[in-house]
C-alpha positions in Angstrom: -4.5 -2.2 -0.9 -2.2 -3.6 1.7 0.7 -4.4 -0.5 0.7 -0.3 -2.3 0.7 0.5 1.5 3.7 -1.6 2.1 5.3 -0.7 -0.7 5.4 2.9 -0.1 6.1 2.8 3.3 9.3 -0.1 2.4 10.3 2.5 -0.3 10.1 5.7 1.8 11.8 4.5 5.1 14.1 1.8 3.7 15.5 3.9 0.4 14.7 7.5 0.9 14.2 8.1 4.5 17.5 6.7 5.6 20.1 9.5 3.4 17.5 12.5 4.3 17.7 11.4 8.2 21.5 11.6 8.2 22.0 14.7 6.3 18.8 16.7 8.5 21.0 15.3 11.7 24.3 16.5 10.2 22.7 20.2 8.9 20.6 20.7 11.8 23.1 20.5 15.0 23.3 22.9 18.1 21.3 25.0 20.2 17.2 24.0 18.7 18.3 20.5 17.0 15.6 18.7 18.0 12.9 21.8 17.1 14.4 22.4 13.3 15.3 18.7 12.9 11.3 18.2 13.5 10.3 21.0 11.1 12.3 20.2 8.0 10.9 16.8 8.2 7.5 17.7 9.0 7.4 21.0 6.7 9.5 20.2 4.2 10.3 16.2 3.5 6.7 15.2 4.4 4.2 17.5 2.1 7.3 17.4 -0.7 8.7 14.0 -0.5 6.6 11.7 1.3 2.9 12.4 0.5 3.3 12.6 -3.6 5.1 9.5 -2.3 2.4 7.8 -0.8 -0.3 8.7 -3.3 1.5 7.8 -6.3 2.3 4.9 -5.1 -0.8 3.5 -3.5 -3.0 5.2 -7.0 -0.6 3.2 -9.4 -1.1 -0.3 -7.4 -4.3 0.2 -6.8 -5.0 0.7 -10.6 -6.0 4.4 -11.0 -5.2 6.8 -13.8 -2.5 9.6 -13.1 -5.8 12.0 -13.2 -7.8 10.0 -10.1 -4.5 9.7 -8.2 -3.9 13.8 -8.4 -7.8 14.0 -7.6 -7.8 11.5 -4.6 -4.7 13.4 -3.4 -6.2 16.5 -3.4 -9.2 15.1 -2.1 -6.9 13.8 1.1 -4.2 15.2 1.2 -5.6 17.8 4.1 -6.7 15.0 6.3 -3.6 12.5 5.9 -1.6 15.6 6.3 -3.1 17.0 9.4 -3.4 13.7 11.1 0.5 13.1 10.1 1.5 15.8 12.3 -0.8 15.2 15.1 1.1 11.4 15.1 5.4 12.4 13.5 5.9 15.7 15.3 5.4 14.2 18.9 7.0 10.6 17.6 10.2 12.9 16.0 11.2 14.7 19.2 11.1 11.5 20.8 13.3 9.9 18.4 15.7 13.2 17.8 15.9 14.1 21.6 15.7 10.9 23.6 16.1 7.9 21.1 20.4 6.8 21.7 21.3 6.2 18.1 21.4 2.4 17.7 17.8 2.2 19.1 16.8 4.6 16.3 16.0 2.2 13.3 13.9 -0.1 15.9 12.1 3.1 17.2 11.0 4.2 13.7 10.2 0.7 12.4 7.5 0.3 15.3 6.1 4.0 14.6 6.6 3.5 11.0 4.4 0.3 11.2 1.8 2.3 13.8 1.7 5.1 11.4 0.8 3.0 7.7 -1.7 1.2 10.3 -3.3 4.8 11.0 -3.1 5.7 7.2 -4.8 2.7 6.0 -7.6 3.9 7.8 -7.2 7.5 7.2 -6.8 6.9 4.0 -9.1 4.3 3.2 -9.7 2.2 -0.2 -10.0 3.5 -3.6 -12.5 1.4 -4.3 -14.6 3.0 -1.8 -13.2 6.6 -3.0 -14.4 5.4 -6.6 -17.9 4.8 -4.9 -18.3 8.3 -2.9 -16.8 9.9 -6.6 -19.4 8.0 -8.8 -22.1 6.4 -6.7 -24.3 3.6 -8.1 -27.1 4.9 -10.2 -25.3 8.0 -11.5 
């Protein structure tokens, strides 16, 4: 569970997140930066990039069929989703309004690692989604 976790987030923030950060910041200048930088990655990059993301990747290491990793995202997706902007849209004004620029890596690395911390609980096991699906007995 830990290493799908790792992976994903390693994936996400080291390959992907990096080219998406520098084209929102060079797209998304002037008067409300910080306010549409936050919503396209929040809104946009997060439900469409980042969550299929994460689910794939955490059902396929954690041996599940393409059919139980669509139906553990759908199952989740609301939760994960709602707690992610309760925790990135504070975190990414922060880091798009006060961060300098050669602090920024640092200052997503720590929330990055806070944040798969949070999801790992949030998220929880499949094996223990496999139980609530199919209890013993049934």
């Amino acid at each position: 569970r830990g290493f799908s976790f790792v992976a994903c987030e390693t994936f996400f923030r080291g390959i992907l997140q990096p080219p998406i950060l520098l084209w929102v910041v060079a797209t998304f200048a002037g008067r409300l930066a910080t306010a549409k930088r936050v919503a396209v990655n929040q809104f946009v990059v997060s439900p469409l990039v980042y969550f299929p993301l994460f689910w794939l990747c955490t059902g396929v290491i954690q041996g599940l069929s393409l059919g139980e990793t669509v139906s553990r995202a759908r199952a989740g997706f609301r939760k994960l989703y709602s707690r992610s902007l309760l925790y990135w849209l504070p975190v990414q004004c922060v880091q798009f309004s006060l961060v300098p620029q050669r602090y920024k890596v640092v200052f997503l690395s720590v929330a990055g690692l806070l944040w798969t911390t949070l999801l790992s609980v949030v998220a929880g096991s499949v094996q223990r989604w496999r139980q609530q699906r199919h209890p013993a007995g049934d």
